[in-house]
N, C-alpha and C positions, 0 to 999 in steps of 0.2 A: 504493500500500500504506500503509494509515494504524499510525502504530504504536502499538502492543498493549503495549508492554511494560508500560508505568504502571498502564493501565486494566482490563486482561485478566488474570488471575490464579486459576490452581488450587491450592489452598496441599491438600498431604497431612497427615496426623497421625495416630498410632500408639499407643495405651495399653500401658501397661508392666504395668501391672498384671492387665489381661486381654486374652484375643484380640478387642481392640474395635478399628476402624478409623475413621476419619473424611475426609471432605474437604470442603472448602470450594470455592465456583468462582464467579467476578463477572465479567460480561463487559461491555463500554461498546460499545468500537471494533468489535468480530468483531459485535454483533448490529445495531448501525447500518449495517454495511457488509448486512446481510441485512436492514431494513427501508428503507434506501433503495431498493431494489433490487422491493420490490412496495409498492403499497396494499392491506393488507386493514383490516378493520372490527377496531375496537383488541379486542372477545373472540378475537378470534382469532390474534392478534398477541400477548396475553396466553399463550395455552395453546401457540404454536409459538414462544414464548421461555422459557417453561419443559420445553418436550423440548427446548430447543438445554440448557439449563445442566445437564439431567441426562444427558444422551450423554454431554457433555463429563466427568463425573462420573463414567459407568459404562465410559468407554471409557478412561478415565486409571488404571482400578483392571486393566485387561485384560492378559492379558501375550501377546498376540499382533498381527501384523503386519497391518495391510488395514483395512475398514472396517467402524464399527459402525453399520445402518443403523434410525433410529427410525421407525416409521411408523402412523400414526394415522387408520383405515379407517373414515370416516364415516356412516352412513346419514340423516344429516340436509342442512343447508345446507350444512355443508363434508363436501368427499367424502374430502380425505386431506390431514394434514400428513404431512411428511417431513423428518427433519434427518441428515445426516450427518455421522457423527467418523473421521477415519483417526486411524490408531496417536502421529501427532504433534500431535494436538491440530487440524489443520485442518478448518474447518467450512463446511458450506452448508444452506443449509433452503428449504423452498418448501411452498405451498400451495395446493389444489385445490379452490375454491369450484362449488357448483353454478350453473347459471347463471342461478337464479332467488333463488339465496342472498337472502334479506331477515335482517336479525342488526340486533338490536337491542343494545343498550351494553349491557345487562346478560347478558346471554346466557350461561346456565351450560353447562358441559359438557358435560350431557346433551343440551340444546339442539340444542348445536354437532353435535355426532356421535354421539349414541345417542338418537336422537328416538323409533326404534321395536326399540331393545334389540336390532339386528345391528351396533352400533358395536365392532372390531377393534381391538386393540393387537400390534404385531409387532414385533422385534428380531431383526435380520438379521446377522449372523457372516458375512463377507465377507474370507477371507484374501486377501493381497496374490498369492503363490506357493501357486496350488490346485495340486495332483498331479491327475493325467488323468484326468476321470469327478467329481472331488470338489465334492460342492454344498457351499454355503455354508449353515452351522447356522440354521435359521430357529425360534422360538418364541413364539406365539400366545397371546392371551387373549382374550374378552370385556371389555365394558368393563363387569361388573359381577364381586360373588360372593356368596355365599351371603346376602347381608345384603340385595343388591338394588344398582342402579347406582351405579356407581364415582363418585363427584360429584368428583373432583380429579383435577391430573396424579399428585400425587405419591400417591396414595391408587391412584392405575392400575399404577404403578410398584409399589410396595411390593405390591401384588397380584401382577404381574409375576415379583417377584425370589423371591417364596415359591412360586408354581407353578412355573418351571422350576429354580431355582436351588438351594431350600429355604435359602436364608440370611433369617435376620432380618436386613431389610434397612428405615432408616426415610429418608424426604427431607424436608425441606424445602424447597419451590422458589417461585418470585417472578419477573415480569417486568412491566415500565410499558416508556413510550417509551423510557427513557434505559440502562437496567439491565437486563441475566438475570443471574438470579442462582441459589444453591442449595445446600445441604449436604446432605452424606448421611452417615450412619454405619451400621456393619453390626458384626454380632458374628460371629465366626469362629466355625467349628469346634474346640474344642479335644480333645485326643487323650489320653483318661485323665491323667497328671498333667503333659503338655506340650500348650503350643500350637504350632499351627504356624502361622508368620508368614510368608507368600510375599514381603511386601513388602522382608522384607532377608537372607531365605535362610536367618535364625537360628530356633533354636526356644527360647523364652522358658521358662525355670521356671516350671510352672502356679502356681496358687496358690487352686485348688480352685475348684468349682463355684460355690458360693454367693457368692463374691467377684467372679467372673465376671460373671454375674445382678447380681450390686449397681451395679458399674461401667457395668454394659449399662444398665441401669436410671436409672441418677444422667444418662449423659451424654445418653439420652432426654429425660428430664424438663427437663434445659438448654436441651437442642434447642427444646423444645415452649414454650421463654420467646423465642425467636424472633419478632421481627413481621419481616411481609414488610418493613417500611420499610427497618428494620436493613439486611437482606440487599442491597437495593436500593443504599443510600446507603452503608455504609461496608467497607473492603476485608477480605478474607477472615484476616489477617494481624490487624487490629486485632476481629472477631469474633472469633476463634481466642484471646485474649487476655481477651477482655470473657468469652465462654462457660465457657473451660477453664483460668482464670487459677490456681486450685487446685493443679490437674496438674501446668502450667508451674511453679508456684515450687518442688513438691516434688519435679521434674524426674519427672514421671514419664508424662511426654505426650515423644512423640519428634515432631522436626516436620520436616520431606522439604523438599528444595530447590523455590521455586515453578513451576509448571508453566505456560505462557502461549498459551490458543486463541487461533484467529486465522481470519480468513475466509479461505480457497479453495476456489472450486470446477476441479472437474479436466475440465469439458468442454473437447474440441477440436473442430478443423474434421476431421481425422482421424477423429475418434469416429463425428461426426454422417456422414460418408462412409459409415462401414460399418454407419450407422443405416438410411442412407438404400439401400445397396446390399442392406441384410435386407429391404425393403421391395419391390425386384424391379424392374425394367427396364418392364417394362408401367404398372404404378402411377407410377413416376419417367413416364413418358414421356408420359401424361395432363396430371401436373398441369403441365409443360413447356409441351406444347400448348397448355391451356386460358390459362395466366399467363404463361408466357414463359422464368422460372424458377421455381427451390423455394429457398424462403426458410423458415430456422429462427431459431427462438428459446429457445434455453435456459432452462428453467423456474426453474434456481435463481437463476440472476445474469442473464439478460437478452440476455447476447450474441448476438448477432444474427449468422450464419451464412448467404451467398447463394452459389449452386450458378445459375451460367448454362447456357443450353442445351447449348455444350461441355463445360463440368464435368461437366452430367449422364453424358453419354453416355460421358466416360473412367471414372466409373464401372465402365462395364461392358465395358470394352475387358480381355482378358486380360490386360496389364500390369500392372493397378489390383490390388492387394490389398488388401480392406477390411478393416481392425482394428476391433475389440469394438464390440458395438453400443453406443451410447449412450445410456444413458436418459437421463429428465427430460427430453426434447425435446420440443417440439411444432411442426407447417407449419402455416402458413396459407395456404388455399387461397382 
């Protein structure tokens, strides 16, 4: 376990003067532990280290239990990224290259996943304690809108957050080898002459619309002096100081204890059992025959999972109780 605490860092931040929110989020350690762990081609390594920094972003603003799952449905050379956030900040990501994938260094995100305009974006609500029968909240886009293809993560996102959410919602987001990185700020809803602030259960003295809009307005326009270097190279802490240094002296930015991602993934050999037992007894007992055993590999971190010809078969002895299936698996046959 490498430690996060230095490196890893979600800094929250609060407008007093309007229902305006922000966060900040830089990750080192949590996304090297998820680039060591594959080779893809650096555009693509770009755009599934800017869905790890804004999970961690949208999953940090959540007030619910389980996972938030980001996923990014191809129709080009990559078929899907994937990155997941539970409730504590824990993260895994992985990626699904076609297998004729040719990606060029510059490769835009059209490129990548919307070559023929069926390229998906989805956001998956995954509570920890579902009640019996209850799905997890799913919401979909295209990876374009009315103007034509989405050309950015953060430009997918902020599409995203206006179709199911209706918040104005803006990002910033950044990823190289060394850094993910990202900001987001949203404007709340305010309620005739209060706001209502979820982040600390108080409702703030409105202080009218137009001031609202100003505040929304001013701390955009900050945003948008952003270079991705910035983000990349210095901590969310000393951004938060350089962007909103105004705020801060007139005390009128509130700023939240820092929050710290960190890589896990939550495959077991238990999981991949009741992966392997969804699969059936006849399919199990093929690839047995034909290799001798079934051998898995976890798609996000790699571990490597072997089921010998015994293992298989207690599978399916009546004692064997198989737990949840496990995604992100794949056998090789």
């Amino acid at each position: 376990m490498t430690d996060t605490t230095t490196t890893d860092t979600l800094q929250k931040f609060l407008f007093d003067a309007a229902p305006v929110r922000g966060e900040l989020v830089r990750m080192e350690a949590t996304w090297r532990e998820v680039l060591s762990r594959h080779a893809y081609p650096e555009p693509v390594r770009r755009v599934l280290g800017e869905m790890m920094a804004a999970a961690a972003l949208l999953s940090a603003n959540l007030k619910f239990n389980g996972a938030l799952v980001m996923q990014l449905h191809g129709d080009g050379p990559v078929r899907m990224l994937v990155v997941e956030c539970l409730s504590d900040l824990s993260m895994r990501a992985t990626a699904k290259l076609a297998e004729d994938a040719r990606i060029t260094d510059d490769a835009t995100l059209t490129e990548l996943v919307n070559v023929h305009g069926h390229g998906r974006f989805a956001i998956t609500l995954d509570p920890k304690d579902k009640l019996p029968g209850q799905q997890p909240y799913q919401g979909i886009v295209p990876l374009a809108d009315a103007h034509g293809p989405l050309a950015s993560m953060s430009a997918v996102l902020e599409h995203y957050m206006q179709a199911s959410e209706q918040l104005d919602t803006r990002l910033w987001l950044a990823a190289d080898d060394h850094a993910a990185a990202g900001m987001l700020l949203q404007k709340l809803p305010s309620y005739g002459g209060t706001q209502v602030v979820g982040e600390t259960g108080s409702a703030l003295a409105g202080h009218g619309r137009a001031q609202d809009l100003d505040t929304w307005d001013r701390a955009c326009q900050l945003g948008n002096t952003l270079k991705a270097q910035e983000l990349l190279a210095e901590t969310p802490d000393t951004l938060l100081r350089r962007l909103f240094w105004e705020d801060l002296q007139a005390t009128g930015l509130r700023v939240f204890d820092p929050l710290t991602p960190h890589f896990q993934c939550s495959c077991s050999r238990n999981k991949v059992a009741g992966m392997l037992h969804s699969l059936g007894q006849e399919e199990i007992d093929g690839i047995v025959s034909e290799r001798g055993n079934v051998e898995i590999h976890c798609d996000f971190c790699g571990q490597r999972y072997e089921f010998d010809a015994v293992d298989c078969a207690q599978l399916f002895t009546p004692s064997h109780v198989a737990t949840g299936a496990g995604e992100g698996a794949h056998h090789h046959h």
